[in-house]
PDB file as gemmi writes it, atoms N, CA and C in Angstrom:
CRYST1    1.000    1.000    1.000  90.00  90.00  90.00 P 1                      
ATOM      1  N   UNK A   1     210.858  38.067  49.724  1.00  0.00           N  
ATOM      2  CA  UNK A   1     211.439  38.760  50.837  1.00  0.00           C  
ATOM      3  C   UNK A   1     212.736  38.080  51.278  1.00  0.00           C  
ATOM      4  N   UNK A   2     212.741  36.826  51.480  1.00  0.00           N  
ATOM      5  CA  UNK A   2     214.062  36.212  51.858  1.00  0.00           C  
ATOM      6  C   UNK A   2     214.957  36.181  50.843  1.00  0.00           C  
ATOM      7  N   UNK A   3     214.709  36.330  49.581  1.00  0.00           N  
ATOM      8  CA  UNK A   3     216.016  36.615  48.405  1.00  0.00           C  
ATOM      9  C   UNK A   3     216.667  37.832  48.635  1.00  0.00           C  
ATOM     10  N   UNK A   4     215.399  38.858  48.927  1.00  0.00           N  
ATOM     11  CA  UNK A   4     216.468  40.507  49.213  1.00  0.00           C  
ATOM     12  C   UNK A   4     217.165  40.154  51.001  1.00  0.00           C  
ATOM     13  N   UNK A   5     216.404  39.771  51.558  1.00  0.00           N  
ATOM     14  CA  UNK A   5     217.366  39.059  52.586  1.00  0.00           C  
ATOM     15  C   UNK A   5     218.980  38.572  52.689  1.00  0.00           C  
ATOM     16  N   UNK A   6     218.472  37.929  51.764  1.00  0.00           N  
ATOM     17  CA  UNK A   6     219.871  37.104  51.294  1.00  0.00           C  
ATOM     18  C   UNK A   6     220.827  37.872  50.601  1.00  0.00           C  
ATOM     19  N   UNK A   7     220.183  38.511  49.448  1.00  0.00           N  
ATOM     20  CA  UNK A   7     221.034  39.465  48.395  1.00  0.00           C  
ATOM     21  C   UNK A   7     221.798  40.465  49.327  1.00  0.00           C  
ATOM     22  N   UNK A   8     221.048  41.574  50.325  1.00  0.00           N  
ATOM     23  CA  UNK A   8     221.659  42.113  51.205  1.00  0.00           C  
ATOM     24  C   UNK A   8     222.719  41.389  52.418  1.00  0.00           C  
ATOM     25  N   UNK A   9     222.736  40.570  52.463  1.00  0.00           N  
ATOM     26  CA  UNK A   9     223.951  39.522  53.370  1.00  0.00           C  
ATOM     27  C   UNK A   9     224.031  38.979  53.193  1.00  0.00           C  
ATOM     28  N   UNK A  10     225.600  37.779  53.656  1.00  0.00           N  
ATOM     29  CA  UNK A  10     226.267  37.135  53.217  1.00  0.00           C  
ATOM     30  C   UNK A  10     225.067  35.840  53.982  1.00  0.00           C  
ATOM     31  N   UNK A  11     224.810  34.883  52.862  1.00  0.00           N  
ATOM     32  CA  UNK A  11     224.301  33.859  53.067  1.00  0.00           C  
ATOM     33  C   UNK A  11     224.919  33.068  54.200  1.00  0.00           C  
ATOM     34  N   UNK A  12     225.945  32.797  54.113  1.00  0.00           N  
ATOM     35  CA  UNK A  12     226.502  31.700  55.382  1.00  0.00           C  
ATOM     36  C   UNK A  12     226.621  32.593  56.929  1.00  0.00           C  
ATOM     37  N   UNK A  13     226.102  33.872  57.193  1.00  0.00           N  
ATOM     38  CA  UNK A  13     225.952  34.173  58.279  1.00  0.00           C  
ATOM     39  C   UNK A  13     224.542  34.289  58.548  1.00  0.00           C  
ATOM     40  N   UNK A  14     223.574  34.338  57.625  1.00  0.00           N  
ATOM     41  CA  UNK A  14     221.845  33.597  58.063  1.00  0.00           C  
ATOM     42  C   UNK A  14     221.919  32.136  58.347  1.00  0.00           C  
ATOM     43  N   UNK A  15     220.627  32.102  58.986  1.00  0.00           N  
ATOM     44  CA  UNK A  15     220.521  30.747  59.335  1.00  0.00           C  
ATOM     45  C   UNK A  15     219.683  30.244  58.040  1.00  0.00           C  
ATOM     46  N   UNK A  16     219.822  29.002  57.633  1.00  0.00           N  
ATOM     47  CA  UNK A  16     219.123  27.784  56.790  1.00  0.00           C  
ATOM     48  C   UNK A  16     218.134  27.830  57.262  1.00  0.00           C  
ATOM     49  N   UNK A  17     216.995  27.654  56.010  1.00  0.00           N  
ATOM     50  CA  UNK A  17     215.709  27.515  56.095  1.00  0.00           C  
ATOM     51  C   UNK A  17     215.547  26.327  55.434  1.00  0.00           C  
ATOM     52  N   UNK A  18     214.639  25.591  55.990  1.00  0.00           N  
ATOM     53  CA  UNK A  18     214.387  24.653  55.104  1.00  0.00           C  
ATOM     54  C   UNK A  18     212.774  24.010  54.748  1.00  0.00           C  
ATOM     55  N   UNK A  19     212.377  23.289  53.801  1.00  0.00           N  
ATOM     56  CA  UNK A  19     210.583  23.257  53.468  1.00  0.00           C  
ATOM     57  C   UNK A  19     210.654  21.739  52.850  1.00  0.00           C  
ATOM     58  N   UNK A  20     209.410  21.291  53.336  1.00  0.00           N  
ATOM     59  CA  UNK A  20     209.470  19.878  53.017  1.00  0.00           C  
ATOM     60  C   UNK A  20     208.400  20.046  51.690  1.00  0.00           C  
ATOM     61  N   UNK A  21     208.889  19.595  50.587  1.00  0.00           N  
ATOM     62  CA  UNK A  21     208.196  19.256  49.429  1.00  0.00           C  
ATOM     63  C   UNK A  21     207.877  18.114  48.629  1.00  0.00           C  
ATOM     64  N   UNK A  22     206.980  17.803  48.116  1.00  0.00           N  
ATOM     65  CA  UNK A  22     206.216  16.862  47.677  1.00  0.00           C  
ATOM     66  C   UNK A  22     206.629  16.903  46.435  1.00  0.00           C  
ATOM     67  N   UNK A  23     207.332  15.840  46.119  1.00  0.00           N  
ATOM     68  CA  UNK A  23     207.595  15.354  44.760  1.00  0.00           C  
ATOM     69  C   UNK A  23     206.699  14.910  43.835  1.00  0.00           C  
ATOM     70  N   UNK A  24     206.411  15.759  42.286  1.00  0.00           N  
ATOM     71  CA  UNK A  24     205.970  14.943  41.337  1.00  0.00           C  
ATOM     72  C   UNK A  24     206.398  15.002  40.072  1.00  0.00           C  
ATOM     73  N   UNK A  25     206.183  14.213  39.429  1.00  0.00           N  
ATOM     74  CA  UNK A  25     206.632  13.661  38.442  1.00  0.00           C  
ATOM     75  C   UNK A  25     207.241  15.072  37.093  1.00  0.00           C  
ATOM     76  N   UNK A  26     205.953  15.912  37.083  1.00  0.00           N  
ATOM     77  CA  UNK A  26     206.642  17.767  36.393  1.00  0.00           C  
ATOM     78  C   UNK A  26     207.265  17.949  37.012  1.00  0.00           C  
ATOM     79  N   UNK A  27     207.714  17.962  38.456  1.00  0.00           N  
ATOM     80  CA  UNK A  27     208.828  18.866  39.098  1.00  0.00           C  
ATOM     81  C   UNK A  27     209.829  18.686  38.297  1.00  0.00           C  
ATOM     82  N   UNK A  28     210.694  19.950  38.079  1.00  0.00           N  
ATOM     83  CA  UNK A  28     211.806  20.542  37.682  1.00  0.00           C  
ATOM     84  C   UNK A  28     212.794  20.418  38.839  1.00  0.00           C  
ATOM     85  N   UNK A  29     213.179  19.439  39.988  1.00  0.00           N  
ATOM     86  CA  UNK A  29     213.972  19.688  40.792  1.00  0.00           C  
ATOM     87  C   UNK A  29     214.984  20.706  41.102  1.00  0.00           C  
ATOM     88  N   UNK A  30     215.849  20.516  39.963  1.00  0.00           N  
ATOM     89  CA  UNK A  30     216.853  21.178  39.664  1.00  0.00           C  
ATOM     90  C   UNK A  30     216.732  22.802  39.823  1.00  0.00           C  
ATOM     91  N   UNK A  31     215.866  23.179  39.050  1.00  0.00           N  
ATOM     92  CA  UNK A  31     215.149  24.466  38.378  1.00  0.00           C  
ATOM     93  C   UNK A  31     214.431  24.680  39.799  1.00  0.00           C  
ATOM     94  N   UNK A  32     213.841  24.198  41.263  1.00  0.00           N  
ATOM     95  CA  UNK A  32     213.416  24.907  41.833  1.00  0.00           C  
ATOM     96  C   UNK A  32     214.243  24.601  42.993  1.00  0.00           C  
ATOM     97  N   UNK A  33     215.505  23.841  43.275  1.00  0.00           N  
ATOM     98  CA  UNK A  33     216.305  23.697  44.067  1.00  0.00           C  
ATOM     99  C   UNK A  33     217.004  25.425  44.347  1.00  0.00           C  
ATOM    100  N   UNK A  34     217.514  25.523  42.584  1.00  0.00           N  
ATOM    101  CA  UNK A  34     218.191  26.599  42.462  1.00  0.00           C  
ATOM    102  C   UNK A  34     217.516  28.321  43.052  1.00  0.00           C  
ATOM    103  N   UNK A  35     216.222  28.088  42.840  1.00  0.00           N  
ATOM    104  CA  UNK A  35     215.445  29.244  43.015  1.00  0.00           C  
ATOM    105  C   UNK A  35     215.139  29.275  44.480  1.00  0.00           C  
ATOM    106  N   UNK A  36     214.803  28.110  44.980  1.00  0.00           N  
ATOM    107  CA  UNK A  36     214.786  27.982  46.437  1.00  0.00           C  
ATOM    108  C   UNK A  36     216.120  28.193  47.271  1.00  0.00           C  
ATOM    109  N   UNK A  37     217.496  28.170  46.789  1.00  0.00           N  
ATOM    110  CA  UNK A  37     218.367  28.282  47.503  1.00  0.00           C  
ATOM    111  C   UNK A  37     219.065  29.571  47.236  1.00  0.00           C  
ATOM    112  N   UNK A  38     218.416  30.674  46.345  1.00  0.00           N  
ATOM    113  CA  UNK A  38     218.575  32.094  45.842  1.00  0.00           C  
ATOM    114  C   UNK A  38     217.939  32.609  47.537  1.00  0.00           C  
ATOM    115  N   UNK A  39     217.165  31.822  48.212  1.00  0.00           N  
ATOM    116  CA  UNK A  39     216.695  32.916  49.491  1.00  0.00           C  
ATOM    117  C   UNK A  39     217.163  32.011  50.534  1.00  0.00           C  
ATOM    118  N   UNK A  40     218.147  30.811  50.256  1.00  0.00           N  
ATOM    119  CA  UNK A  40     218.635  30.384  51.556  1.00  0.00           C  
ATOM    120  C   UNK A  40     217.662  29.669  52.226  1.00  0.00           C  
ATOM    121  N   UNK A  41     216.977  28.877  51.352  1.00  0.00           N  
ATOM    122  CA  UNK A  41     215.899  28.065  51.552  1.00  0.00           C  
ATOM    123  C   UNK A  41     216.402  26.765  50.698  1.00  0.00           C  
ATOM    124  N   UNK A  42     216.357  24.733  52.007  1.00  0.00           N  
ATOM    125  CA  UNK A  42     216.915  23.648  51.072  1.00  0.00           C  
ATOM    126  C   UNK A  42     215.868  22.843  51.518  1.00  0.00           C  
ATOM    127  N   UNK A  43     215.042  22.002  49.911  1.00  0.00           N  
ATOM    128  CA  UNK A  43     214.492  21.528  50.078  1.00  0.00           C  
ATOM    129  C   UNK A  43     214.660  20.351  50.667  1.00  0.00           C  
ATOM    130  N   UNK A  44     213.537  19.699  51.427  1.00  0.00           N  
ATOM    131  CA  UNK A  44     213.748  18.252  51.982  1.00  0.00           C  
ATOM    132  C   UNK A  44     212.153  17.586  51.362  1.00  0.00           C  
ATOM    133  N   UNK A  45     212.898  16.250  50.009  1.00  0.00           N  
ATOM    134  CA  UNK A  45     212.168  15.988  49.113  1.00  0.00           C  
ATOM    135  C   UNK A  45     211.320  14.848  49.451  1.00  0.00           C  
ATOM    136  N   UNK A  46     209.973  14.688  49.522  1.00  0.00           N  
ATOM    137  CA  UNK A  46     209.124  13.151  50.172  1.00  0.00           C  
ATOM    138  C   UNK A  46     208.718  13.286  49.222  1.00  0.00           C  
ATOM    139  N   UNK A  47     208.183  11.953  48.673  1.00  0.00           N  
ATOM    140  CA  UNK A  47     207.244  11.331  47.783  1.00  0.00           C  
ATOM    141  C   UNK A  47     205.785  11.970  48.322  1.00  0.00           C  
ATOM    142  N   UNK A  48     205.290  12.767  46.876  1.00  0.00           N  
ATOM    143  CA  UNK A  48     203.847  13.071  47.561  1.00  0.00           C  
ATOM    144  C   UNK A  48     202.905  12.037  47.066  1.00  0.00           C  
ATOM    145  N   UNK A  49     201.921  12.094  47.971  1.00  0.00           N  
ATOM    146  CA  UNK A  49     200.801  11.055  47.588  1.00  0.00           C  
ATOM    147  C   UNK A  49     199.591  12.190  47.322  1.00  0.00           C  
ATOM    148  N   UNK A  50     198.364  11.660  47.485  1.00  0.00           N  
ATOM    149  CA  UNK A  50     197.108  12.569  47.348  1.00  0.00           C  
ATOM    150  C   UNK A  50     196.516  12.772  48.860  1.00  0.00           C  
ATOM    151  N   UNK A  51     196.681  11.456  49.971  1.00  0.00           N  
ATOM    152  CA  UNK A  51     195.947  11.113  51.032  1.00  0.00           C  
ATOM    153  C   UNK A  51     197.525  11.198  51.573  1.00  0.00           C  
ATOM    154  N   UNK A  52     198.406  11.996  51.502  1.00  0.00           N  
ATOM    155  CA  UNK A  52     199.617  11.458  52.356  1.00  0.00           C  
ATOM    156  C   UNK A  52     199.573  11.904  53.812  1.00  0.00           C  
ATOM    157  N   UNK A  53     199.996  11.264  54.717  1.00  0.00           N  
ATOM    158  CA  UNK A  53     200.089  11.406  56.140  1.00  0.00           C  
ATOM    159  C   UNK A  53     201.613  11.297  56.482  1.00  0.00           C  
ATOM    160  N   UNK A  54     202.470  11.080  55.552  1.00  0.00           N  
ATOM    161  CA  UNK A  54     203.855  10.598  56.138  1.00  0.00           C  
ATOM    162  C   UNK A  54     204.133  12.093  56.608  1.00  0.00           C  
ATOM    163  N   UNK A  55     203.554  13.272  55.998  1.00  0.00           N  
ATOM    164  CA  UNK A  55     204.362  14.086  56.486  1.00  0.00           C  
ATOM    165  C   UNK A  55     204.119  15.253  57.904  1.00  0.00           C  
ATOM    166  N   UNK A  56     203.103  14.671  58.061  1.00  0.00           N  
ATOM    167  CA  UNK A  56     202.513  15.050  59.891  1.00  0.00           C  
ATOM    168  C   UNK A  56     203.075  13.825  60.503  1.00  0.00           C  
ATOM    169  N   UNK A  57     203.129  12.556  60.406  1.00  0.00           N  
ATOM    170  CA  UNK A  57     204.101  11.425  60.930  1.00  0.00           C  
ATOM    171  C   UNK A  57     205.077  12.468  61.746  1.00  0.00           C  
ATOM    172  N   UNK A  58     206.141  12.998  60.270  1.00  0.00           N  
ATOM    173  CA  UNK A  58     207.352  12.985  60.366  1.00  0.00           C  
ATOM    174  C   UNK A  58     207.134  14.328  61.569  1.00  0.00           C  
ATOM    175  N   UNK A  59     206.413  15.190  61.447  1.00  0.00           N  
ATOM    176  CA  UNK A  59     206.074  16.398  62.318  1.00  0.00           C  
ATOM    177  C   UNK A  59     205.949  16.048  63.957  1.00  0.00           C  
ATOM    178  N   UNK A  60     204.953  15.186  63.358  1.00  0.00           N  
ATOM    179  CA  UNK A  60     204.523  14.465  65.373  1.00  0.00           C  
ATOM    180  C   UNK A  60     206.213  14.087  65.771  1.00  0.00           C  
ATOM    181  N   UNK A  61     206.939  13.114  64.893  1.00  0.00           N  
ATOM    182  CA  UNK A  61     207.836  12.639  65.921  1.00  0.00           C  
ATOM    183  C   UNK A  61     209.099  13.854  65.710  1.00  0.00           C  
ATOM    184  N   UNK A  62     209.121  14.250  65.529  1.00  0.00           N  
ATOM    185  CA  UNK A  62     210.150  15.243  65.534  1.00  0.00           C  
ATOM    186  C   UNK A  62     209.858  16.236  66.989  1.00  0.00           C  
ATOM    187  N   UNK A  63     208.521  16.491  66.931  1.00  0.00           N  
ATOM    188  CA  UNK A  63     207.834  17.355  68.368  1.00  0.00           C  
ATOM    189  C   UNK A  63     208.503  16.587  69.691  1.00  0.00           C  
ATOM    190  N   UNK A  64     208.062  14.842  69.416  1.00  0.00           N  
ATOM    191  CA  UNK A  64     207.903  13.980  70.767  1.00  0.00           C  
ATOM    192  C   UNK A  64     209.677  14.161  71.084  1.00  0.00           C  
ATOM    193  N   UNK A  65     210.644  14.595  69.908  1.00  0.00           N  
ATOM    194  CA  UNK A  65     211.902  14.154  70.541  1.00  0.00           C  
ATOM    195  C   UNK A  65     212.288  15.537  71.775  1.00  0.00           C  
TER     196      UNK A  65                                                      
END                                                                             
């Protein structure tokens, strides 16, 4: 839905979306940077773990500011 979004208007007058993703080792960065930024969507890349918590951390303090 956000690619025909995009396809129908000029990208730099939507607003940026952005998704926090968990890096591993198959990721194709590149290959899903590109596909993710076809709908005006930029990833923001953390190291994933299995038990990870960094990324409700990063949630809580972002709320408290």
């Amino acid at each position: 839905m956000m690619k025909q979004i995009v396809s129908d208007n000029k990208a730099d007058r939507l607003p940026r979306h952005y998704a926090f993703l968990g890096l591993r080792d198959s990721d194709d960065r590149v290959a899903r940077k590109k596909h993710l930024s076809e709908a005006n969507i930029f990833p923001i890349w953390y190291e994933a773990h299995e038990d990870d918590e960094s990324i409700e951390a990063l949630f809580t303090k972002l709320f408290e500011e």
